[in-house]
C-alpha positions in Angstrom: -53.6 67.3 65.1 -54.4 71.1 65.0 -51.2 73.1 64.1 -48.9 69.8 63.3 -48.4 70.7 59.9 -47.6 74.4 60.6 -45.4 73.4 63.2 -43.6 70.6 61.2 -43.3 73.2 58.2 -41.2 75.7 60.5 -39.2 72.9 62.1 -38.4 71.3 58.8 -36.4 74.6 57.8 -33.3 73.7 59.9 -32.8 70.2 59.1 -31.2 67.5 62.0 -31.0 70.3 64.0 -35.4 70.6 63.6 -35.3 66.7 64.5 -33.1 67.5 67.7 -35.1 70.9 68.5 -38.3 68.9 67.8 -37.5 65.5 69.6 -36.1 67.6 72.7 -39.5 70.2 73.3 -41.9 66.8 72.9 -39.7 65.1 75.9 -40.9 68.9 78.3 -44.1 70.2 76.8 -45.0 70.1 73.2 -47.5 67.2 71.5 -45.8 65.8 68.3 -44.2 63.1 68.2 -40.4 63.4 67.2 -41.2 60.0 64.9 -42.9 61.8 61.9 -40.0 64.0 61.4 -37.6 61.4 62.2 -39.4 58.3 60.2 -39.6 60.7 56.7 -35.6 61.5 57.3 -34.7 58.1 58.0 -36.6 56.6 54.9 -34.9 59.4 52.6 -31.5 58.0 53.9 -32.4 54.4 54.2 -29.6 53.5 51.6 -26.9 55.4 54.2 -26.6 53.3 57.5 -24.1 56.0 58.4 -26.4 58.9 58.4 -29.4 56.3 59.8 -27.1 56.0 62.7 -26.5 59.6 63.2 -30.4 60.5 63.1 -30.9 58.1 65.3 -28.5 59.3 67.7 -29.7 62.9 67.3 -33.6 62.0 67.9 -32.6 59.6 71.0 -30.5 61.6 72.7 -32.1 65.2 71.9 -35.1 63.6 73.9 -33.5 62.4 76.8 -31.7 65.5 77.3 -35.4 67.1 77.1 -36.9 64.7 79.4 -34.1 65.6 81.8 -35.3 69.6 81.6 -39.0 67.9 82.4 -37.7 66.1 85.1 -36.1 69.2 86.4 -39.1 71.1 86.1 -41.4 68.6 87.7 -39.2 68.5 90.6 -39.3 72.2 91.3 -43.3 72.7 90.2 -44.7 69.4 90.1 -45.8 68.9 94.0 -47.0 72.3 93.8 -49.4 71.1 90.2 -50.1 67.7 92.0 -51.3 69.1 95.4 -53.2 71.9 93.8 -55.2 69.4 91.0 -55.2 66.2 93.3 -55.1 65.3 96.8 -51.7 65.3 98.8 -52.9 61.0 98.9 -52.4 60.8 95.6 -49.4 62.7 95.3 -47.6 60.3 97.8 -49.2 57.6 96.3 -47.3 58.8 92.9 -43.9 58.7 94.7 -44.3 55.6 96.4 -44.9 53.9 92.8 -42.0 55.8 91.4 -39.8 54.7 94.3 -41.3 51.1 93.7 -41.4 51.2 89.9 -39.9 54.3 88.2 -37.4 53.1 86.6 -39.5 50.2 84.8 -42.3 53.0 84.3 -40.0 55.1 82.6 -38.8 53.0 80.2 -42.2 51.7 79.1 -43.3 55.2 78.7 -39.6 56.1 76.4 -40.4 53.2 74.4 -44.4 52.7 74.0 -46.9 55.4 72.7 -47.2 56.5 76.5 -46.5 60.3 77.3 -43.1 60.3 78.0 -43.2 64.1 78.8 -45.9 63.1 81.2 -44.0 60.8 83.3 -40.8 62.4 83.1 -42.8 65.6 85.0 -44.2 62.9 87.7 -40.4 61.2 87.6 -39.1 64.8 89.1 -41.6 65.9 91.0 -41.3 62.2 93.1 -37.8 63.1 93.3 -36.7 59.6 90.9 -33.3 59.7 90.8 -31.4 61.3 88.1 -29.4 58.3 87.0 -31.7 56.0 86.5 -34.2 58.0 84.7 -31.6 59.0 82.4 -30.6 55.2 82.0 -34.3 53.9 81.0 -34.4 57.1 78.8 -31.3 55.8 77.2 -32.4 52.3 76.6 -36.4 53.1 76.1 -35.8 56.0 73.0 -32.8 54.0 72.0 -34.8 51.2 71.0 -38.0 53.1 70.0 -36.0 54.5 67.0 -33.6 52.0 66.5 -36.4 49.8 65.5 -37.9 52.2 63.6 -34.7 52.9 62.0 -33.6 49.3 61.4 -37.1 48.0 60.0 -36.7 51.2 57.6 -33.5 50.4 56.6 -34.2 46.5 55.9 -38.0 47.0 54.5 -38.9 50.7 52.7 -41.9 51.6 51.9 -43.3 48.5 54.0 -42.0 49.8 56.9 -43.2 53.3 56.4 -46.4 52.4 55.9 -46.8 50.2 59.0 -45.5 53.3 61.2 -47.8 55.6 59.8 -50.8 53.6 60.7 -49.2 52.8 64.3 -48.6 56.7 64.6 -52.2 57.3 63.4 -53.0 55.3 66.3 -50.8 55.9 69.1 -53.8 58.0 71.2 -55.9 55.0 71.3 -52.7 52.5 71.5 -51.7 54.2 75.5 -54.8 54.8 76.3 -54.9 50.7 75.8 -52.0 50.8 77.2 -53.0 52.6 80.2 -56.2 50.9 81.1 -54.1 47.6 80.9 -51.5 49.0 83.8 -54.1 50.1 86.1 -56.1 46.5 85.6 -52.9 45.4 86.6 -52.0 47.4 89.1 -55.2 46.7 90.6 -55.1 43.1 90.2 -52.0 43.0 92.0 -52.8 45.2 95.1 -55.9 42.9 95.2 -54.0 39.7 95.6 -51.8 41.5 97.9 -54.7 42.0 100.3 -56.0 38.6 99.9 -52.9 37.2 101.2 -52.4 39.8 103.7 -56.0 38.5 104.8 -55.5 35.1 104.8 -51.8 35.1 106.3 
């Protein structure tokens, strides 16, 4: 990614406060990934489980707390960015699913290669509420980098390895990701109107 490394070099200069500073401006705006600071830091401590805890507690709840600013934002500029790029349609389309399925959405999107920035922004701007956006935050990050952490902590280099090449990949993984939601998504309004049909 263009500017990662010079980005990653500045950040690296303040320690956990860079993984917190890091992990928390990915959640509103910014495109790197709090794992490849956090997975680097967590291998160098792998022998402490004390310190693997703490980094995992910083890079967790640093991004919440940054998804929580995006939410924020996307409720006071995100109808404005939806109506002026899309149709108002779509917009209450948006809400309805985030009504429907935002707090399942969010938490596939905290935990998967899916940009959780992205939906946090949608989130606010269809008015999700607070609590349970914060909750599937919680629980999505939580185990994102708790995994990451444990599988570190009980395999090495192993483990490093196999999150490199996943992080090499995580583009291609939610666009996957993505196109597999919408297939279902549009398999299931299809039925719907089959039996709405039929009944």
């Amino acid at each position: 990614m263009i500017g990662e490394d010079f980005i990653l070099e500045f950040f690296n200069q303040f320690g956990p406060f860079a993984l917190a500073l890091l992990s928390f401006t990915e959640a509103i705006i910014q495109p790197i990934p709090p794992d490849v600071m956090f997975l680097p830091m967590a291998y160098d401590e792998r022998d402490s489980a004390g310190t693997l805890l703490w980094l995992w507690c910083i890079v967790t709840f640093a991004s919440v707390i940054g998804a929580v600013v995006g939410h924020a934002l996307g409720k006071r500029y995100g109808t404005k960015l939806l109506d002026r790029f899309g149709k108002p349609e779509h917009r209450k389309r948006l809400e309805y699913l985030f009504e429907r399925y935002g707090t399942w959405g969010m938490f596939i999107a905290a935990v998967s290669p899916l940009p959780y920035k992205v939906f946090g922004w949608i989130a606010g701007a269809s008015d999700m509420k607070l609590q349970p956006f914060i909750l599937a935050g919680i629980f999505g990050r939580g185990l994102r980098f708790g995994l990451e952490a444990l599988l570190i902590y009980l395999y090495g280099d192993a483990a490093m390895d196999a999150a490199q090449w996943l992080l090499d990949r995580e583009i291609f993984m939610a666009v996957v990701l993505l196109a597999a939601i919408g297939a279902l998504y549009w398999w299931f309004n299809r039925q719907g109107s089959i039996d709405s049909q039929t009944a």
